[in-house]
N, C-alpha and C positions, 0 to 999 in steps of 0.2 A: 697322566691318566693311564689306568692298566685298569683290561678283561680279565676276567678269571673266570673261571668255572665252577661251579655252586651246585649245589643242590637245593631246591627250590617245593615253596608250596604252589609255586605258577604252573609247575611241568616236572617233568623228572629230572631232566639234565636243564642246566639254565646260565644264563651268563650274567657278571654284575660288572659295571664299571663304577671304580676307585679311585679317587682321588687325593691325594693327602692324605690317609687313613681312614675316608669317608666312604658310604657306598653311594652312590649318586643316581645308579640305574638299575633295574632288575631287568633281564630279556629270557624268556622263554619262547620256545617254537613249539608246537604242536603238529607233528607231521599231517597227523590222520583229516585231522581239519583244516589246515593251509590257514592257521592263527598264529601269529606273534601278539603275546601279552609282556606287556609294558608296563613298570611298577615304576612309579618315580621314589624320590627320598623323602617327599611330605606323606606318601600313601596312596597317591591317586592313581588308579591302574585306569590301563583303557588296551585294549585289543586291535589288530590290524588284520584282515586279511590276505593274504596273495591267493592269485587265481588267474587262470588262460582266459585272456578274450580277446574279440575281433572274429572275422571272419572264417577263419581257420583256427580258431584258440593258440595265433604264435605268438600271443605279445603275454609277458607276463605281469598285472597290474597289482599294486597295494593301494587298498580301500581301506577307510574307518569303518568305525562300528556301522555307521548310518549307509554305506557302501557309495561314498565318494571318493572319487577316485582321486588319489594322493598323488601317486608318483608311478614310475614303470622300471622294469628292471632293463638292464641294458646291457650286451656284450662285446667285447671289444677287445682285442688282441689280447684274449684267451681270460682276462680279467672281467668280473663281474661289478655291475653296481647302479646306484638307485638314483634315477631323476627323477628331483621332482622343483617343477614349474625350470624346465628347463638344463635345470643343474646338479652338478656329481655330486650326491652327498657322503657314497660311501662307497 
């Protein structure tokens, strides 16, 4: 599997993952609105949020469209990355 870089009708800059010479994922981020859209290979898009919350807004969370909270971003000797229900996804 290999990222590339694309240009996209999601966003302006966008990413796809490839497989075998297939696309398999579209990702776009949109700064201004703290949205990642998500394009699968059959068509079905669906959007995520990231956003500050908690007490102090230091936890950074990823919500669905419906703003259930998925997963939490996490920092860790200098590397970033996403748990969700406990585990490193990326």
């Amino acid at each position: 599997m290999q990222w590339r870089t694309i240009t996209s009708s999601l966003g302006n800059t966008a990413f796809s993952l490839w497989s075998n010479g297939r696309k398999l994922l579209t990702l776009a981020y949109q700064g201004q609105s703290n949205r990642v859209y998500i394009e699968s290979e059959d068509g079905e898009k669906r959007y995520f949020k990231c956003r500050n919350k908690g007490l102090l807004k230091n936890k950074i969370v990823l919500e669905n469209e419906y703003g259930t909270n998925l997963g939490k971003l996490k920092r860790e000797g200098g590397r970033e990355f996403i748990l969700i229900d406990g585990k490193n996804t990326i």
